[in-house]
C-alpha positions in Angstrom: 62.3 163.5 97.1 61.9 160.2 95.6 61.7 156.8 97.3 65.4 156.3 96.8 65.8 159.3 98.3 63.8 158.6 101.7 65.0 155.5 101.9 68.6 156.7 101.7 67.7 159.3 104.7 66.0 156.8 106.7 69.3 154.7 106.3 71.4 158.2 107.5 69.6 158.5 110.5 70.0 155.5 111.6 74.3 155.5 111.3 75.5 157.1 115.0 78.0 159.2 112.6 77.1 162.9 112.1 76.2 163.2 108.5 76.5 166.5 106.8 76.2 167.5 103.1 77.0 171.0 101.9 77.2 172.6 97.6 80.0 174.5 96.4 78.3 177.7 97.9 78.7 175.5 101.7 75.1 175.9 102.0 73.8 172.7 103.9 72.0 170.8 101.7 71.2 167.9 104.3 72.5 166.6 107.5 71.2 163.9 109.5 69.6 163.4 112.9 73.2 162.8 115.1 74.9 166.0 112.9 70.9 167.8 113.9 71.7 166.7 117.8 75.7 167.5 117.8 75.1 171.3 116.2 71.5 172.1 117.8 69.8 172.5 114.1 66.3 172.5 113.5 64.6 170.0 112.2 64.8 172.0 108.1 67.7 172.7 106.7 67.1 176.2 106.3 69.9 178.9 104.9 72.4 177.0 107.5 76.2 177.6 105.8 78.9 175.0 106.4 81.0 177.6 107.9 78.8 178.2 110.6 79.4 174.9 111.8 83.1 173.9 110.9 86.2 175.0 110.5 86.5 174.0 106.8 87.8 175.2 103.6 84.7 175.0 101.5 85.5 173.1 97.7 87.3 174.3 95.0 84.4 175.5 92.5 86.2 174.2 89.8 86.1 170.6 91.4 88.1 167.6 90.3 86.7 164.3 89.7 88.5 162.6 93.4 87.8 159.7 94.8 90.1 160.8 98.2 88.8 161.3 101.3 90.4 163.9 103.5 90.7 163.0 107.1 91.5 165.4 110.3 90.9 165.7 113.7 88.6 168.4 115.5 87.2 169.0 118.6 83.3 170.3 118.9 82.1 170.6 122.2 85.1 169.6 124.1 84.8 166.4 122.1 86.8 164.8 119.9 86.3 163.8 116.6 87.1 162.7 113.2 86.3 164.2 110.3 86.2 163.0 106.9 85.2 164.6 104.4 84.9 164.1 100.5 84.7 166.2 97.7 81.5 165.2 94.9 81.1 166.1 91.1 78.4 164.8 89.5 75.9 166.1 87.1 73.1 166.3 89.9 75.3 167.7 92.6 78.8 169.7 93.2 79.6 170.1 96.9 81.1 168.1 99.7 79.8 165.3 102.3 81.3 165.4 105.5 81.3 162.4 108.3 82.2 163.5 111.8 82.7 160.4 114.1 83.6 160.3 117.7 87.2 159.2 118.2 86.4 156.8 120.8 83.5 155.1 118.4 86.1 155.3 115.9 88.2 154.0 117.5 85.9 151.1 118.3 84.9 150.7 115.0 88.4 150.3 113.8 89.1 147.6 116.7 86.2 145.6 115.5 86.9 146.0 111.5 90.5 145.1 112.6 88.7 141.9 114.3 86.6 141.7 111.3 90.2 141.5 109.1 91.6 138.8 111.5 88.7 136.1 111.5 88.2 136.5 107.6 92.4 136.5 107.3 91.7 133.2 109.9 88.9 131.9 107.6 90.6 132.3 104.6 93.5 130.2 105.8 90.9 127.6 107.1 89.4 127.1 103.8 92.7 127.3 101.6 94.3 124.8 104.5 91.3 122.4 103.5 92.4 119.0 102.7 89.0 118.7 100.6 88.1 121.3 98.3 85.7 124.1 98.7 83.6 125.9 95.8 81.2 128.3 96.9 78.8 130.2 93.9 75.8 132.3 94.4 72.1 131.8 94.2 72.8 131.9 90.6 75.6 130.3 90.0 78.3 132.8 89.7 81.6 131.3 91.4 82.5 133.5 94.4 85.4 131.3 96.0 87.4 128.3 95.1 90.5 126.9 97.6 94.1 125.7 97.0 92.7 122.1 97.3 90.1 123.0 94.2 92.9 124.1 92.4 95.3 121.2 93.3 92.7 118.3 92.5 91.3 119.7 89.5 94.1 121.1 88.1 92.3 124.5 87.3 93.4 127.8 88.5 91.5 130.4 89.7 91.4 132.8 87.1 89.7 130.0 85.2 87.0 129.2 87.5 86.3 132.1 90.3 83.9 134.8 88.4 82.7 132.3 85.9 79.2 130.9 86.5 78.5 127.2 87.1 76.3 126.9 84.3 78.7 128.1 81.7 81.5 125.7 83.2 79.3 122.3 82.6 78.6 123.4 79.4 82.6 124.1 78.7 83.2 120.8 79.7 85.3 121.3 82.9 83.4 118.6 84.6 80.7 116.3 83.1 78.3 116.9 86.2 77.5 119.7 88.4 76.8 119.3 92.0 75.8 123.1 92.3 73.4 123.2 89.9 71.4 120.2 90.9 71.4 122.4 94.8 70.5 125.4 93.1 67.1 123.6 91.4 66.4 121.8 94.2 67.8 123.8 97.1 69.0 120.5 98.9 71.3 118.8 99.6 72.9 116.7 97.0 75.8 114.4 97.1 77.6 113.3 93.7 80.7 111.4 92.2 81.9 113.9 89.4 84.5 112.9 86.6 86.7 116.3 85.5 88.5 116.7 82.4 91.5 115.5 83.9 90.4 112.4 84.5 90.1 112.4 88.1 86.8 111.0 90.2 85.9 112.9 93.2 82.9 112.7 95.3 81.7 115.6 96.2 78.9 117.1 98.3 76.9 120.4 97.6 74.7 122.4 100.5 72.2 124.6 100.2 72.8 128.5 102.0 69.5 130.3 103.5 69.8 133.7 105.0 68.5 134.5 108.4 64.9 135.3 106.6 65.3 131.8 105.0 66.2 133.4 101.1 68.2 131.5 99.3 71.6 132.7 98.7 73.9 130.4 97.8 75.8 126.9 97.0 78.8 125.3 99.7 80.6 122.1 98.0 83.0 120.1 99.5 85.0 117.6 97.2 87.5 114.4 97.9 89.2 113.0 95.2 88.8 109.2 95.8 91.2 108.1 93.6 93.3 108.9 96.3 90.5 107.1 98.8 90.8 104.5 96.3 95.0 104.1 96.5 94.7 104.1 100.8 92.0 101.2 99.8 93.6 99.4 97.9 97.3 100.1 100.1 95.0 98.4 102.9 93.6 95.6 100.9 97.6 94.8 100.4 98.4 95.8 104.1 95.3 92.8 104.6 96.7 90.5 101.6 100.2 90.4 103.9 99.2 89.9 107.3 96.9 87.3 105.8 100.0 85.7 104.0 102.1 86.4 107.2 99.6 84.4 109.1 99.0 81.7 106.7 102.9 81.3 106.8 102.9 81.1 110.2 100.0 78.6 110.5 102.1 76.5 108.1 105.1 77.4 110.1 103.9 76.5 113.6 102.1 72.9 112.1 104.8 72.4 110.5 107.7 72.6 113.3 105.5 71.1 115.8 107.1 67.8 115.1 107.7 67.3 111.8 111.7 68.0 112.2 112.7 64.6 114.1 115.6 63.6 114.8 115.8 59.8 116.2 119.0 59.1 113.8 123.1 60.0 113.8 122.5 61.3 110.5 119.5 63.5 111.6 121.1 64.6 114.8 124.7 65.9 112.9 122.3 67.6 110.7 120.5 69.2 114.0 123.5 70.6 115.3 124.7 72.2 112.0 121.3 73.6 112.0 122.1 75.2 115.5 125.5 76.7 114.3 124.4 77.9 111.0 121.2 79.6 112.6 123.1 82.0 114.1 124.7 83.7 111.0 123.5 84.9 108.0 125.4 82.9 105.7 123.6 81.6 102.5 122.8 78.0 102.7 122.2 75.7 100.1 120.0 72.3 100.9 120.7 69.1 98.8 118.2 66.4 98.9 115.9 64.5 96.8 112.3 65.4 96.7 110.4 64.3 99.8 113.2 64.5 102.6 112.3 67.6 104.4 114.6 70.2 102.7 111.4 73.2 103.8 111.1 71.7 107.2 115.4 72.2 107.5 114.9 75.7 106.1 112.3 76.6 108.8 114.3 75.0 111.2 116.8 77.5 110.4 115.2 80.4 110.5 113.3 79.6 113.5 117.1 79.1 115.8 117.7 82.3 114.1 117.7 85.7 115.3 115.0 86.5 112.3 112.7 83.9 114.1 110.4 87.0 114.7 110.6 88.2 111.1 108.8 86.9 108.4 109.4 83.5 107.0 108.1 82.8 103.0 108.6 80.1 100.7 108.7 79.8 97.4 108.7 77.1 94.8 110.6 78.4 91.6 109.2 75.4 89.9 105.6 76.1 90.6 105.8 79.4 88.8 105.9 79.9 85.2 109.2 81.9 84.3 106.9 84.9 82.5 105.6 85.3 86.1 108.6 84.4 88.3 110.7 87.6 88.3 107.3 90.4 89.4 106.8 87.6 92.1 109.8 87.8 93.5 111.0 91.1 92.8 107.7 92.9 92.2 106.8 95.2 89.5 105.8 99.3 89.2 102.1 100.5 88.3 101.7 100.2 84.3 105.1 98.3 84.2 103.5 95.7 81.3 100.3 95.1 79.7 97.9 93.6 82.5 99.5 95.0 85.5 97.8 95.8 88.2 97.6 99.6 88.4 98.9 100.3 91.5 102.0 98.0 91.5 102.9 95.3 93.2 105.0 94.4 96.4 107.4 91.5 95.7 108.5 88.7 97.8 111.9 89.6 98.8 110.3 92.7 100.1 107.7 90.8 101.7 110.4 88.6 103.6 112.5 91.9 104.2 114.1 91.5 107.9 113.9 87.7 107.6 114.3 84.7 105.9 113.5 84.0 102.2 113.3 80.0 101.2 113.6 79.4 97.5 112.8 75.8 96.6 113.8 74.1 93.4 116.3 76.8 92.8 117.7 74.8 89.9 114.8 75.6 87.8 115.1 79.4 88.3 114.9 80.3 84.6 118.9 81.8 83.4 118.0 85.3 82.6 117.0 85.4 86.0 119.8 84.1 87.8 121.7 87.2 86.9 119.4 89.2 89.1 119.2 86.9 91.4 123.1 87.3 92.0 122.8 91.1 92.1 120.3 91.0 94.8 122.7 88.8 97.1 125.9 90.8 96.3 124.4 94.2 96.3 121.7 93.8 98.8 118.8 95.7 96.6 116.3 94.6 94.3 115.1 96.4 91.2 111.4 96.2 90.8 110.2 95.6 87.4 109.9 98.9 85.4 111.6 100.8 87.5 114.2 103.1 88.3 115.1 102.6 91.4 116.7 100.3 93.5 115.1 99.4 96.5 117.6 98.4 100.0 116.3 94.7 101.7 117.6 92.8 104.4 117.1 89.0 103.6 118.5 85.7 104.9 118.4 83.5 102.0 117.9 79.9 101.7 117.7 77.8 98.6 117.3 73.5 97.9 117.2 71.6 95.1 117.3 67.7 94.1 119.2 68.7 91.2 123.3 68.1 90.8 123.8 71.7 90.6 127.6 71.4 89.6 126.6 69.5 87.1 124.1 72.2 85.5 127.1 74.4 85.6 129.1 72.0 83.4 126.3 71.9 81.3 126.0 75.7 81.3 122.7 75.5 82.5 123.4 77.1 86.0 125.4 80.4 86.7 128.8 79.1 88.2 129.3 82.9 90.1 125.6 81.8 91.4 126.3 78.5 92.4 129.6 80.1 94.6 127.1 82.3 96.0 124.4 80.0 97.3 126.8 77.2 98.4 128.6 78.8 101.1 126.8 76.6 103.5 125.7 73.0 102.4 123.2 70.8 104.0 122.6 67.4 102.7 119.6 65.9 104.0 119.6 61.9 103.6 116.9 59.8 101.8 114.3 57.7 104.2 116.2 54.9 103.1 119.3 55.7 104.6 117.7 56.6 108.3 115.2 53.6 108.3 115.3 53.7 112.2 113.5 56.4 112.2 110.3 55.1 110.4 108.5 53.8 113.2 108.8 57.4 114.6 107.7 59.3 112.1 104.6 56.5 111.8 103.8 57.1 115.2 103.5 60.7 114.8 101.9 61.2 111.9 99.1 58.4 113.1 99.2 60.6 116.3 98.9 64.4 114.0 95.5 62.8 112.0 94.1 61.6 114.9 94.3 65.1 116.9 92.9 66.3 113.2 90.1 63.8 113.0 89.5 63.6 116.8 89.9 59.8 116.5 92.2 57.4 118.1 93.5 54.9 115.5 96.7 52.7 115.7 98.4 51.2 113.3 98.9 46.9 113.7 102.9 46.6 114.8 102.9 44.0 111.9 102.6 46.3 109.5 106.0 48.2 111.1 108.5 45.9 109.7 107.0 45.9 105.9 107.0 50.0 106.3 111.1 49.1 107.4 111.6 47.0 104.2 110.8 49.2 102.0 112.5 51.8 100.3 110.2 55.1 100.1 111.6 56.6 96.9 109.2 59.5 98.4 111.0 59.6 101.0 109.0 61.7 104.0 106.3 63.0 101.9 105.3 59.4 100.3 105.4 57.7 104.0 102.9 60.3 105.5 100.5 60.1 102.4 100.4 56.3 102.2 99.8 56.8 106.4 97.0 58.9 105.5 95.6 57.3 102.6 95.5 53.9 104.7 94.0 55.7 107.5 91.4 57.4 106.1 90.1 54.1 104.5 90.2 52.0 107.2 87.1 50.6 108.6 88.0 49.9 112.4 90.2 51.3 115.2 93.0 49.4 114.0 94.9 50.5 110.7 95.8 46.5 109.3 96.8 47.7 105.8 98.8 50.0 103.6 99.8 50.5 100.2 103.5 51.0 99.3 103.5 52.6 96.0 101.5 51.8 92.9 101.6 48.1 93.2 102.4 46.9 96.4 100.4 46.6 99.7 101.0 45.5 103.2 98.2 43.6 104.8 97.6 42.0 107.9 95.7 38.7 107.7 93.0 37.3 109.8 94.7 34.5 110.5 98.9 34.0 110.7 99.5 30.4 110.7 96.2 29.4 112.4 97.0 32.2 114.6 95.1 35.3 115.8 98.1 38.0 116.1 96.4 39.3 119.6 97.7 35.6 120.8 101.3 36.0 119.6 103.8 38.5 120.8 104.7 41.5 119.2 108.2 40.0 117.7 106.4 36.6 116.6 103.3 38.2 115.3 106.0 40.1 113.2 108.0 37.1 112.0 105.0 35.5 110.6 103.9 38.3 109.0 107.3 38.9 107.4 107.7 35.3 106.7 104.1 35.6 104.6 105.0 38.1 102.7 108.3 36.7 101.2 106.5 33.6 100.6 104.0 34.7 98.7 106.4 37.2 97.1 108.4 34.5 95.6 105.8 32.8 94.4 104.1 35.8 92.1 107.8 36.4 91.1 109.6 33.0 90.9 112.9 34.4 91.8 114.9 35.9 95.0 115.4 38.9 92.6 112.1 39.9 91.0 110.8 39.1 94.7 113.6 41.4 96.2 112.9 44.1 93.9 109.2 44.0 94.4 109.2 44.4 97.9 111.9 47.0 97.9 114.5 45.7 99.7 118.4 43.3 98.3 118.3 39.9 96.8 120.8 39.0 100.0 118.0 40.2 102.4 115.7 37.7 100.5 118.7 35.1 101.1 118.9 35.7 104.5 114.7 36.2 105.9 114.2 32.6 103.6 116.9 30.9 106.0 115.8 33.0 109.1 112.3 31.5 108.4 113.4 27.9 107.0 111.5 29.1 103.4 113.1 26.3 100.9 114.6 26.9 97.7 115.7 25.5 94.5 119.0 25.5 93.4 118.6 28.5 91.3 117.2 30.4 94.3 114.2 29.6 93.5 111.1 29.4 96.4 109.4 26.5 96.4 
């Protein structure tokens, strides 16, 4: 007998099944140590026949080449067992092996192969219910087992890739890197980002496998496609991009309203309670003003009486965007819609402001070709991002201003008229500075009362400078008084704020001396009059007349008329000062 041979006994001894092997004659050829124990044999075989033992019909001489195992049930010993037996033809041997197990150890055995079935059945739905994907090869590369999620990232099936070896892949071109290989020539741990052929990126991660001896045996990799970690990243970075634009809004929104809506004239305060009735509906509203009244701070006002006060709040200037750009801003676009586009899309404003209230400014500069979309949006309630398909559902408030005689661009066929019907269902006209006057002084004193918080000063502004503020006409309006208030307070020296320029050319100063006068020793009203009476002095003489004068300081000809008699100013018969 030849090693094989003894090594093959050693192995059938060791088995707890009763091991027999008989020839075509059913002499016993071999039996093991259990089958030696169970029938009492010596330790040699001897001239034992099969017979002698079991209750068997021996083989057919002329044997078939059979590969089925016959099975039955006998009892030895008031024992029960199972018998299987199988019939062998081969060129060194014609005869039959029989295996004789003990029901109940059968019976074990089957439990624990049945077990055996259920955890690999367990595993294999495990693996295959992987999100990541799973590629296992042997010690030399040969694939063993892929998963569904191997399959599904890489676009290969498994008829491609399980039996082939690793080595043979690469060099294919099924993926331009190997994680496997570099674990199966270094037996570590390696960690990788891999580019396949169908253009995806996927990190993945390859383990060495050791036996219980330590041998070698095999490669585990686990893969993630990040371009999927990379559409989450960049779906956050957007998710961050909003709330940082929701929060610079409301920053804006919450300086903003803090004071900035006054009302301390009947014009303002019939505006205020048409505020507080239109808040309450959804109405479109259309704001008329010219630039520098407040129309923004009306349209926030709005939506904050409103029951959207919660929801978001965005402007947007339709002037301050170039029309190429204007429709993806407001309406978005899809991934790949034009040349330059960012690859993942992009969210638009009205969908940004969904559930509130969306401001357009300057809506008379919204380019034509867009006005048509603009009017689908508010009739149908849906926007259509660019380059795509499908229309998108939004809940919107929207408000829109302009300076601009809209009617008039209609006329002109410059503005949609069905648009126009649309927006104007609720007007607001705001009034210029120079029709509310009386409010001025409180507008000065809060603005003076705003840059001090910011500065962490305490400036004031000299009341004589009040009634020059008064007289003049702020073509601004708003936005031109608080930037000559800041400009003036920025550059003053002291605590007290003693001039201010009004426009280009003009500027309000106190003097040290008023008619010999410090102003601390007059009274408010006095210290006033002289300063008033100073300025139109010296006004008409730089201008000559009571109309270049008026015009200058930004107030009638008859208001000239009338200060020069209030303050006993002489002039020639032409109206001249003297």
């Amino acid at each position: 007998m030849g090693n094989n041979g003894h090594l093959l006994k050693a192995f059938l001894d060791l088995i707890p099944s009763a091991v027999i092997v008989a020839d075509q004659q059913g002499e016993i050829r071999y039996f093991n140590n259990p089958a030696r124990k169970l029938f009492g044999l010596s330790e040699e075989v001897g001239n034992k026949s099969l017979k002698d033992l079991l209750p068997l019909k021996l083989p057919d001489k002329k044997l078939q080449t059979s590969k089925k195992v016959q099975v039955k049930s006998i009892q030895i010993k008031g024992i029960n067992y199972e018998l299987r037996s199988i019939a062998v033809n081969t060129d060194d041997f014609k005869g039959m092996i029989i295996l004789l197990t003990e029901v109940i150890e059968a019976k074990v055995l089957r439990d624990q192969l049945s077990e055996v079935s259920a955890i690999k059945e367990e595993l294999e739905k495990v693996i295959d219910g992987s999100y990541d994907y799973i590629f296992v090869t042997d010690a030399k590369g040969n694939v063993k087992r892929i998963n569904d999620a191997y399959c599904r990232i890489t676009g290969y099936k498994r008829e491609e890739i399980v039996g082939q070896n690793i080595y043979d892949l690469a060099a294919r071109g099924y993926f331009d890197r190997a994680v496997s290989i570099d674990v199966i020539e270094s037996q570590k741990t390696q960690t990788l980002t891999q580019t396949l052929k169908s253009g995806k990126t996927v990190l993945v991660t390859g383990n060495p496998l050791f036996s219980d001896t330590g041998e070698f045996i095999g490669v585990v990799t686990n893969g993630r496609d990040i371009t999927e970690l990379n559409r989450l990243k960049q779906e956050v970075k957007l998710a961050q991009g909003l709330t940082k634009h929701y929060q610079k809004q409301l920053l804006k929104f919450q300086l903003d309203t803090d004071g900035d809506y006054i009302v301390a004239s009947p014009k303002m305060a019939e505006i205020s309670d048409l505020i507080q009735r239109i808040a309450k509906v959804d109405s479109t509203v259309l704001i008329n003003g010219e630039s520098g009244v407040g129309k923004e701070i009306v349209a926030r006002e709005i939506h904050r009486n409103s029951l959207r006060s919660e929801r978001p709040y965005i402007c947007i200037n339709c002037a301050a965007i170039p029309d190429n750009l204007l429709e993806s801003e407001l309406f978005g676009y899809e991934p790949g819609a034009f040349t330059g586009a960012n690859k993942h899309g992009k969210v638009g404003i009205f969908e940004l402001a969904n559930g509130g209230t969306l401001f357009l400014d300057e809506i008379g500069e919204l380019p034509f070709y867009l006005q048509a979309k603009l009017l689908r949006v508010i009739q149908e309630n849906e926007i259509l991002r660019v380059g795509g398909t499908t229309p998108i559902r939004i809940d919107v408030r929207l408000i829109t201003a302009t300076n601009r005689d809209l009617w008039k661009m209609v006329s002109e066929r410059q503005f949609r008229e069905d648009l126009y019907y649309r927006l104007n269902v609720v007007q607001v006209r705001i009034p210029p500075l120079r029709e509310r006057k009386e409010e001025i002084p409180v507008f000065v004193e809060y603005f003076i009362g705003m840059l001090n918080k910011k500065y962490k000063l305490s400036k004031k502004i000299s009341p004589e400078l009040i009634d020059g503020l008064m007289a003049y006409d702020w073509p601004g309006n708003i936005r031109e008084l608080r930037n000559a208030l800041e400009q003036a307070y920025v550059t003053s020296p002291g605590a007290i704020i003693t001039d201010i320029k009004l426009g280009p050319q003009q500027e309000l100063r106190v003097s040290k001396e008023t008619n010999g006068s410090h102003p601390a020793s007059l009274s408010l009203k006095d210290a006033l009059n002289q300063y008033e009476s100073k300025i139109i002095k010296e006004a008409l003489s730089m201008h000559g007349t009571t109309r270049k004068a008026a015009a200058a300081l930004g107030v009638s000809q008859a208001t000239i008329w009338r200060k020069a008699k209030q303050y006993n100013i002489e002039l020639n018969e032409k109206g001249e000062g003297t």
